[in-house]
C-alpha positions in Angstrom: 20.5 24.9 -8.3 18.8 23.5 -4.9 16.2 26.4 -5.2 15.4 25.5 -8.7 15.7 21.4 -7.7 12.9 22.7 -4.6 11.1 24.1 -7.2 10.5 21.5 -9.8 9.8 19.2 -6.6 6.8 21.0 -5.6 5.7 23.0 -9.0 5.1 25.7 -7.4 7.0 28.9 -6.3 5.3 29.3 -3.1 5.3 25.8 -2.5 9.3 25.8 -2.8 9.2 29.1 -0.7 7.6 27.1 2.3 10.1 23.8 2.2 12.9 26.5 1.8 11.7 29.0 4.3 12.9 31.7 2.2 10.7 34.3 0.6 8.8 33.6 -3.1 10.5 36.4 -4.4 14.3 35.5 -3.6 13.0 31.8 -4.8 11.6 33.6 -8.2 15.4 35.7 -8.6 17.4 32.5 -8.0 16.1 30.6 -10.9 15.6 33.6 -13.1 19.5 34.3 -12.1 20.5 30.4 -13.2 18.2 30.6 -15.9 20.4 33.4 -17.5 23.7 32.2 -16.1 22.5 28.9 -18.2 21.5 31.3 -21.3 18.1 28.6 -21.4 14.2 28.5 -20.6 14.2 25.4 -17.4 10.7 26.6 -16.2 7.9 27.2 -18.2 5.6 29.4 -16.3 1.6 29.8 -15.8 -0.3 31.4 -13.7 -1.9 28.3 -12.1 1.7 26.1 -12.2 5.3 25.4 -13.1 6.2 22.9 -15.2 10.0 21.6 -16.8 10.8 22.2 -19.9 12.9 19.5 -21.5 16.1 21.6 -21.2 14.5 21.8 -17.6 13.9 17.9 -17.1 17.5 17.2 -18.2 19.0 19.8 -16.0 17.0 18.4 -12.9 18.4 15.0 -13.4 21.6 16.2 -11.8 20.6 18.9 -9.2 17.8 16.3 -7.5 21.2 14.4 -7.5 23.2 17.0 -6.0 20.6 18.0 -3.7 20.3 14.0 -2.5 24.8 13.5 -1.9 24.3 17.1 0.2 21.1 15.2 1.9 23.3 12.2 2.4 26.1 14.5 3.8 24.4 16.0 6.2 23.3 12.1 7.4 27.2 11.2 7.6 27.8 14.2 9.8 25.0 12.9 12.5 26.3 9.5 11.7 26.7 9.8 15.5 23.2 9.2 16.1 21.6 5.8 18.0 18.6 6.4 14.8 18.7 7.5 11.1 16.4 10.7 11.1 15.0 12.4 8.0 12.4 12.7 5.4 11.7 10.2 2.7 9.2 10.7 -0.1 8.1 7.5 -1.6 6.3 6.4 -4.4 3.8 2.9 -3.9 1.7 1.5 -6.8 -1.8 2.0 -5.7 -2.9 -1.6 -6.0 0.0 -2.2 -3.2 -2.5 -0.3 -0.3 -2.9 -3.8 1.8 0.4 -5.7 0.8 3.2 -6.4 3.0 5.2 -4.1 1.4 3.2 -1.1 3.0 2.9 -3.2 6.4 6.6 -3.5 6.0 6.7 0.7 5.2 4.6 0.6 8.5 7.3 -1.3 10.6 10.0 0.9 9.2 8.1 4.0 10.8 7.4 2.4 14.0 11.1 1.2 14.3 12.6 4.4 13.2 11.1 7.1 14.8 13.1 10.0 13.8 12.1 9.0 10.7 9.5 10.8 8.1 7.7 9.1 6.0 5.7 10.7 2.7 3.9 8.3 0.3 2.5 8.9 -3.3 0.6 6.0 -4.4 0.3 5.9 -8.2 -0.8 3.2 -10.8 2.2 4.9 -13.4 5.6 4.0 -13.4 7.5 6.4 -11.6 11.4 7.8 -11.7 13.3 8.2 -8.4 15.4 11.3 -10.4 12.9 12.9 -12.9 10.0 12.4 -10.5 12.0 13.7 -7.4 11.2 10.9 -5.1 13.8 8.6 -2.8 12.5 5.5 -3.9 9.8 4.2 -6.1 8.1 1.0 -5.9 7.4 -0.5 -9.0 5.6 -3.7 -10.5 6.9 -5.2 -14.0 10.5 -5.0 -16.4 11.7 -1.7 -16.7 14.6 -0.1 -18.2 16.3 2.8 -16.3 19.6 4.5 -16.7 22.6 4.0 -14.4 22.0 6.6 -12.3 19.5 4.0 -10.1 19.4 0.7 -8.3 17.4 -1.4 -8.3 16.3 -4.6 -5.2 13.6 -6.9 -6.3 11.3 -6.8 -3.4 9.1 -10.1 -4.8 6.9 -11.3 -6.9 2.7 -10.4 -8.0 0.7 -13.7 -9.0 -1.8 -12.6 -11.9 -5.4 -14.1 -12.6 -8.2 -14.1 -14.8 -11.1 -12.7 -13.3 -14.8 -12.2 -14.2 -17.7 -10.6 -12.6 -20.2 -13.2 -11.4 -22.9 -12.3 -12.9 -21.6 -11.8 -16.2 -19.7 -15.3 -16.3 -23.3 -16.9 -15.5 -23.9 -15.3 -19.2 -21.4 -17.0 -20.7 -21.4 -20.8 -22.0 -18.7 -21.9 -19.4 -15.0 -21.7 -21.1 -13.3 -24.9 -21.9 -10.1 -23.1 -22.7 -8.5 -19.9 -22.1 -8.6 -19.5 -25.8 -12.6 -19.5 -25.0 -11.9 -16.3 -23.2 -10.9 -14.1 -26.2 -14.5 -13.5 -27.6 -15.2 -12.2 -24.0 -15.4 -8.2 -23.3 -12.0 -7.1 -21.9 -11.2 -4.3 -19.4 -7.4 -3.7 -19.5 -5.4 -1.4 -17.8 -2.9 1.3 -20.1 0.4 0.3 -21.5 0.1 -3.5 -20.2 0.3 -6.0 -22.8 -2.0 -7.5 -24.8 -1.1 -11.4 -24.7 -1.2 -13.4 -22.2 0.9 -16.6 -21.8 -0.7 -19.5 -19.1 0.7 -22.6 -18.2 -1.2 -25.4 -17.0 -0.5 -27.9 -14.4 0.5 -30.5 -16.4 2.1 -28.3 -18.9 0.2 -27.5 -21.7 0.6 -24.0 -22.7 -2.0 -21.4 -24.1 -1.9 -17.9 -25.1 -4.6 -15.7 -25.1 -5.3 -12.0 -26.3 -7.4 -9.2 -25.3 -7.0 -7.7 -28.8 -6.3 -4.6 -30.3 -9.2 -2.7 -29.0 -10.5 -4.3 -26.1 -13.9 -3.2 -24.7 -12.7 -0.9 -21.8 -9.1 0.3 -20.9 -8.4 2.5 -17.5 -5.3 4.0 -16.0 -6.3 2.7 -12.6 -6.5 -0.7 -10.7 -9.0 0.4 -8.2 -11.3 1.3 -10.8 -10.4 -1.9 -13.3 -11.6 -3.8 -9.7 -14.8 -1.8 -9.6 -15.7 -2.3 -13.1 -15.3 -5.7 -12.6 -17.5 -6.2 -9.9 -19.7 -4.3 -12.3 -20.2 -7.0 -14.3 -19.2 -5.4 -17.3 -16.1 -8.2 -18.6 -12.8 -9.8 -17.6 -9.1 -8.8 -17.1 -5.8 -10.3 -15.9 -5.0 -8.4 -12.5 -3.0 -9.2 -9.7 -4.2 -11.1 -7.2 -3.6 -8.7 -4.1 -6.6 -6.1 -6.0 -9.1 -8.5 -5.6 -8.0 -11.5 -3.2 -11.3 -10.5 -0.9 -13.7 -10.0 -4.4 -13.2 -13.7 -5.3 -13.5 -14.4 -1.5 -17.0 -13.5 -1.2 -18.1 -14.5 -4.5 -18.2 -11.3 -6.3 -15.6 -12.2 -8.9 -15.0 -15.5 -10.6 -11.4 -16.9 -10.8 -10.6 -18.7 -14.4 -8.8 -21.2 -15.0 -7.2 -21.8 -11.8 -5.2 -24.7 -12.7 -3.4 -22.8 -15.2 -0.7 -20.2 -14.4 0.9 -17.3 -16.0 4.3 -15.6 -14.9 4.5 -13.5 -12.1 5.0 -9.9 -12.0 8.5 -8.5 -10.6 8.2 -6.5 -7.5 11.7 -4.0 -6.8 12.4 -0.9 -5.1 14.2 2.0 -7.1 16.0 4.6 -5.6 19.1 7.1 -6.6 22.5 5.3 -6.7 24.3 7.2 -4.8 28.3 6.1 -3.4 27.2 6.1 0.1 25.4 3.4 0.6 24.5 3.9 3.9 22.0 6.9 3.0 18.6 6.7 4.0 17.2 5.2 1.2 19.7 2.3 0.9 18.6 2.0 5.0 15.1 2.1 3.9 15.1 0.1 1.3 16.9 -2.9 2.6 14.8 -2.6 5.8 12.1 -3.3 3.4 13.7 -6.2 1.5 13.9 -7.8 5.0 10.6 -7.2 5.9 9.5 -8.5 3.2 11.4 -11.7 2.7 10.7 -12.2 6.7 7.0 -12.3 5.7 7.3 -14.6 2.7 9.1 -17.1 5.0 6.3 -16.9 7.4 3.4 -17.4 4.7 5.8 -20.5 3.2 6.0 -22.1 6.5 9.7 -21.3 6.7 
């Protein structure tokens, strides 16, 4: 079952072979072996890769588990040690890259040594069990089982932005209602309406509707396209704090605000709560807070 957990990890045989330092073959046996053992199909196999098959997925819920309590047994054993030591693979949302979440992932490495970082940064919500990482940094509400916990890390302030030179084409909006006529670039699966408050309470929603003008899977390239000119979009302010800086985007509407996106960590919940991950994790919420103090005058 670890073989087979090592090998949906990677996707690859010989990829699993090399974390496990045993030959591809004996890794090939082993989950042909528990494959029959099991009487089911938990790899479906290519030439070019290795992917789960949804009697796969299911399984892997539980051996990532398994493999993660015997990770988090061999900690308790060197529990003995001044540092923790280890390997943690994390997931980051791309549009994180100059937060202080990663400078706070950069202070963990610097005070624990022994300690190995490896970061995915993605702009899709990802699972710490069916995904196969420690913990996963995510933005938004989202539902997961109970076989995670969850620590809100913060919050993300959204804004309307423009490109400059395509809100000098534009009769200047008196609303936010203005706004809807306007092209829209929106990134996947985020919603449609938008609700914005304004300083002296008035409320507004406004929509991008049903087929907005561009949609992308990616932050970095909604900010590009942007500073393209080619519309608007509601995006967190860390993307493109330096954009409306030095002119190159065009805040709306500051004096109205809309609510805030929820920043948490997501990892395994495991019974010993002193595993790496817990460690990690509440290093960062620390680190984190500390900052937030600093930037409130605190």
């Amino acid at each position: 079952m670890a073989i087979f957990s090592a090998v949906a990890d990677k996707g690859s045989f010989t990829e699993a072979s090399h974390t496990l330092g045993i030959a591809p073959s004996r890794v090939s046996e082993a989950v042909s072996k528990l494959e029959v053992y099991l009487d089911t199909t938990l790899l479906n196999r290519t030439t070019r890769k290795v992917t789960l098959t949804s009697e796969g997925r299911e399984f892997y819920k539980y051996t990532s588990l398994m493999v993660g309590e015997a990770r988090d047994g061999l900690h308790a054993l060197s529990s003995g040690k001044a540092m923790p030591s280890g390997t943690l693979l994390i997931s980051v949302p791309s549009y994180l890259t100059g937060s202080p979440v990663l400078s706070a992932i950069g202070s963990f490495v610097e005070a624990y040594p022994e300690v190995h970082i490896d970061t995915s940064f993605h702009d899709k919500h990802m699972d710490p069990i069916t995904d196969g990482f420690d913990v996963c940094i995510q933005g938004g509400t989202q539902d997961y089982h109970g076989l995670v916990s969850l620590r809100q890390l913060g919050e993300l302030e959204r804004v309307v932005v423009a490109g400059r030179d395509y809100y000098a084409k534009k009769p200047p909006p008196q609303h936010p209602k203005d706004l809807e006529n306007w092209n829209w670039i929106t990134y996947r699966s985020r919603e449609r309406k938008f609700k914005l408050v304004a300083s002296g309470g008035r409320k507004a929603e406004i929509s991008t509707g049903k087929r907005p003008r561009l949609q992308v899977d990616n932050l970095d390239a909604l900010h590009f396209l942007l500073r393209r000119n080619l519309g608007i979009s509601v995006v967190p302010i860390e993307i493109c704090r330096d954009s409306i800086a030095d002119g190159s985007l065009i805040r709306l509407f500051e004096d109205w605000r809309m609510s805030k996106v929820h920043l948490f960590a997501v990892w395994a919940d495991k019974a010993n709560r002193t595993s790496l991950s817990s460690v990690f994790v509440n290093f960062l919420g620390e680190a984190v807070d500390a900052q937030r103090g600093l930037e409130n005058g605190e």
